[in-house]
C-alpha positions as CSV (number, residue, x, y, z in Angstrom):
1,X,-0.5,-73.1,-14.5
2,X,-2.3,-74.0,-17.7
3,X,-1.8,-71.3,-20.9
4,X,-5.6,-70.9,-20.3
5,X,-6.1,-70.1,-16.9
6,X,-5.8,-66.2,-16.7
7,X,-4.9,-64.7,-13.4
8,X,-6.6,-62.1,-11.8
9,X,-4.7,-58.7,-11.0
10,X,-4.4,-57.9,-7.9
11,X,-7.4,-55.4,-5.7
12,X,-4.4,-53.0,-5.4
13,X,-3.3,-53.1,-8.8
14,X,-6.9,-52.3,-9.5
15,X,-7.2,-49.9,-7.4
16,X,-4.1,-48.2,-9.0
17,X,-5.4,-48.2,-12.0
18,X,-9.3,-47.3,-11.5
19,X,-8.6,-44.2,-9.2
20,X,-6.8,-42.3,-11.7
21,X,-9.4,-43.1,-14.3
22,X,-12.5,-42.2,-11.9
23,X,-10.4,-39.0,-11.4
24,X,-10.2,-37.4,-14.7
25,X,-13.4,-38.5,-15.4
26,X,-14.6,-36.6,-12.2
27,X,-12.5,-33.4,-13.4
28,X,-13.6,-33.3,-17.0
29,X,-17.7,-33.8,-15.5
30,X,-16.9,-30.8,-13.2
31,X,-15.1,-28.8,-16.4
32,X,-17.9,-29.2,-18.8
33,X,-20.7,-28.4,-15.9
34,X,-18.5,-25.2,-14.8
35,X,-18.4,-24.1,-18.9
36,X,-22.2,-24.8,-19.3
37,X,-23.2,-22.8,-16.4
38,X,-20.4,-19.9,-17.2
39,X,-18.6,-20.7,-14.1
40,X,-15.2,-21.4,-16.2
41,X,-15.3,-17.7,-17.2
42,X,-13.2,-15.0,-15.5
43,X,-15.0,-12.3,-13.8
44,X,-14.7,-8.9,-15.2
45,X,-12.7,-6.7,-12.1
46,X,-14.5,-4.3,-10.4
47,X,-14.5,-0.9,-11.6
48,X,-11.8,1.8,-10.0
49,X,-13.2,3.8,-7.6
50,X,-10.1,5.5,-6.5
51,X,-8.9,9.3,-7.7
52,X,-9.1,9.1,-11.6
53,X,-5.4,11.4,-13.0
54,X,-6.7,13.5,-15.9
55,X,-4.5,14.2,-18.3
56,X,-5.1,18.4,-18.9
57,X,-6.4,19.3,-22.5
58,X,-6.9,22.2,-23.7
59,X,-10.0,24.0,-22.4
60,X,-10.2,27.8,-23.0
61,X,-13.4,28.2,-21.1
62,X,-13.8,25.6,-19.0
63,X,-13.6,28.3,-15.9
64,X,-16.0,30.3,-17.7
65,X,-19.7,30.9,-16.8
66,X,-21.1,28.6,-18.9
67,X,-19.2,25.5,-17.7
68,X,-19.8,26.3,-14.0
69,X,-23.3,26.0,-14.9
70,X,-22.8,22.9,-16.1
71,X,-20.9,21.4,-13.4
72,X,-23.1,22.9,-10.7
73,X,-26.0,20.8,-12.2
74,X,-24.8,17.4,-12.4
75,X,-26.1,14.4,-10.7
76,X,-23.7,12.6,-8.0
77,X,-24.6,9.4,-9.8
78,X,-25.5,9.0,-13.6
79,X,-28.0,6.3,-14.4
80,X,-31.0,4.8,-13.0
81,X,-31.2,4.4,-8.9
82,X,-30.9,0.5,-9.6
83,X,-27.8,0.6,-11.4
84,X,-26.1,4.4,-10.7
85,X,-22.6,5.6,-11.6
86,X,-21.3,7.0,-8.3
87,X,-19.2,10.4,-8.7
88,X,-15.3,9.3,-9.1
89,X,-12.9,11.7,-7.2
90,X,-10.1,13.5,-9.4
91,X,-7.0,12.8,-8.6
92,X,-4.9,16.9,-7.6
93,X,-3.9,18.5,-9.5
94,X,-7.2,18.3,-11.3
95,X,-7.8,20.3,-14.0
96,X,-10.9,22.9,-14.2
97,X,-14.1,21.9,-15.9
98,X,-13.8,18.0,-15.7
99,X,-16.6,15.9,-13.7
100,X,-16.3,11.7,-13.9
101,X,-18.4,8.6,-12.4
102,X,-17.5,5.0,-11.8
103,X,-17.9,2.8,-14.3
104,X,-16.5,-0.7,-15.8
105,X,-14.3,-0.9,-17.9
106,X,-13.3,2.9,-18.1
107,X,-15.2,5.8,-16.0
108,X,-17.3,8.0,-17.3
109,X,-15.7,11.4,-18.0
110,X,-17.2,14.4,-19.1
111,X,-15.0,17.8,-20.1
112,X,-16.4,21.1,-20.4
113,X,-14.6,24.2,-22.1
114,X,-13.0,22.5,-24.8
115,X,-12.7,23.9,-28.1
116,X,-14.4,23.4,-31.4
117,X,-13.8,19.7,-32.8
118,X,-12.0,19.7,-35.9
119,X,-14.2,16.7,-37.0
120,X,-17.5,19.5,-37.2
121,X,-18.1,19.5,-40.4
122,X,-21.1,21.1,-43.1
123,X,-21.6,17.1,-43.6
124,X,-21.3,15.7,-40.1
125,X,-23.7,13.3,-38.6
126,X,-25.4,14.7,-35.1
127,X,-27.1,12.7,-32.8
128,X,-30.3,15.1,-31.2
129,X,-30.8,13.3,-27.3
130,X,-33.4,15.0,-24.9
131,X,-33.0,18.5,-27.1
132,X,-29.0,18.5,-27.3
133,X,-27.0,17.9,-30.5
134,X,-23.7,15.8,-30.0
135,X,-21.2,14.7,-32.4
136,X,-20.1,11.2,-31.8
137,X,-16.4,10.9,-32.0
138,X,-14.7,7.9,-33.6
139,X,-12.3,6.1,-32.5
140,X,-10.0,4.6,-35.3
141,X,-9.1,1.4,-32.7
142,X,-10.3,-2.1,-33.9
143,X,-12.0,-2.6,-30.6
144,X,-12.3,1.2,-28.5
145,X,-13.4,0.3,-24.9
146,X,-14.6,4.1,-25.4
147,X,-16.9,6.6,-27.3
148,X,-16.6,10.1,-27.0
149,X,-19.6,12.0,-27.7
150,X,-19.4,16.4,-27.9
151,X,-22.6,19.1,-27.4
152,X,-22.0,21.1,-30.8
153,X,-25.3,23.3,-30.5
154,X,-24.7,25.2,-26.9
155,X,-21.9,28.2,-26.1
156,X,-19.4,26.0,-24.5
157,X,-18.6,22.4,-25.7
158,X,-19.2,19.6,-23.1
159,X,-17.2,16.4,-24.0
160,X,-19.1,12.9,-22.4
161,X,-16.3,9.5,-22.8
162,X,-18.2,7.0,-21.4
163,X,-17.5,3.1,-22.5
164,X,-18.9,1.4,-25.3
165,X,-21.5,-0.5,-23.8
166,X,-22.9,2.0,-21.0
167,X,-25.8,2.2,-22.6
168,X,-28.0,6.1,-23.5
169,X,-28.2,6.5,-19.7
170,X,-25.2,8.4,-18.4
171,X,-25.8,10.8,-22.2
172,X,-29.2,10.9,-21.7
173,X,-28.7,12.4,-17.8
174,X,-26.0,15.3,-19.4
175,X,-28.1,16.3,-22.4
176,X,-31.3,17.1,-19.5
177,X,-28.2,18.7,-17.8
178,X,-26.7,20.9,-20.5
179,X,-30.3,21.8,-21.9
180,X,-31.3,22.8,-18.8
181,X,-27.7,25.0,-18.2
182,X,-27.3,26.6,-21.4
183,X,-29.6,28.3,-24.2
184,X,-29.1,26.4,-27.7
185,X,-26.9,27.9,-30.4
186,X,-26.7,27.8,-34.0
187,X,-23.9,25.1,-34.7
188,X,-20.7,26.7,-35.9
189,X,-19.4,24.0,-38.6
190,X,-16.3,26.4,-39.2
């Protein structure tokens, strides 16, 4: 042959190289779609529903009066019908005065009986929701999945841990709960 005439490569050497080619370029097209539409994103797993283990604390009066009050007024389900918190069974042995509900990514937990926070202070912030004062705990963790919030204006202290981003709902539902159970007090700072 001439140094000028080219020869053609061959259908299967073309197809050889074209098929890998058209593959990726299928992949990465399916890839970018899957990222645009959030598809490429793991889905958060479902919330426990099994027995929560409670680690016992300290509660001097969560047998007491008071907290059976309490307890015998909450709601199977915290939050609104749409989107409710089903009650989460305690895993035995439970301890006394401790109620909890399903949620993502840590249930909802509330305590009752505990004793005075050493963080009530003369200078302490309180949050007033539906006619309850609570003291919002912090959390010294650079990202807590939790915030614990205490009643510092009723006989007994009730302790809600609820995650981050539940939203005023489950709160909301245990201040009508706890006003509704127990007369307010003057807050005892010390």
């Amino acid at each position: 042959m001439p140094p000028s005439v080219r020869s053609r490569p061959s259908t299967p050497v073309v197809i050889a190289i074209a098929l890998p080619l058209l593959l990726a370029v299928v992949v990465a097209a399916i890839s970018i779609t899957a990222r645009v539409r959030g598809l490429g994103e793991p889905a958060p797993p479902p919330p426990a529903t099994g027995p929560l283990a409670v680690v016992p604390v300290d509660a001097p009066d969560a047998t007491g009066p008071d907290c059976g009050k309490v307890l015998a007024a909450l709601p199977a389900e915290l939050g609104d019908p749409g989107d409710a918190l089903p009650t989460r069974p305690l895993a035995e042995p439970a301890p006394p005065g401790v109620r909890a509900w399903v949620a993502a990514p840590q249930p909802v937990v509330l305590r009752c009986g505990l004793p005075r926070p050493v963080e009530l202070t003369p200078t302490s912030a309180l949050l007033e929701i539906n006619g309850v004062q609570w003291l919002q705990l912090s959390d010294d963790a650079p990202n807590p999945q939790v915030v614990s919030y205490v009643t510092v204006d009723r006989p007994v202290y009730v302790v809600v841990t609820e995650p981050v981003d539940s939203g005023s709902g489950p709160l909301q539902q245990v201040s009508d709960v706890v006003r509704g159970a127990l007369p307010a007090v003057p807050v005892k700072v010390r």
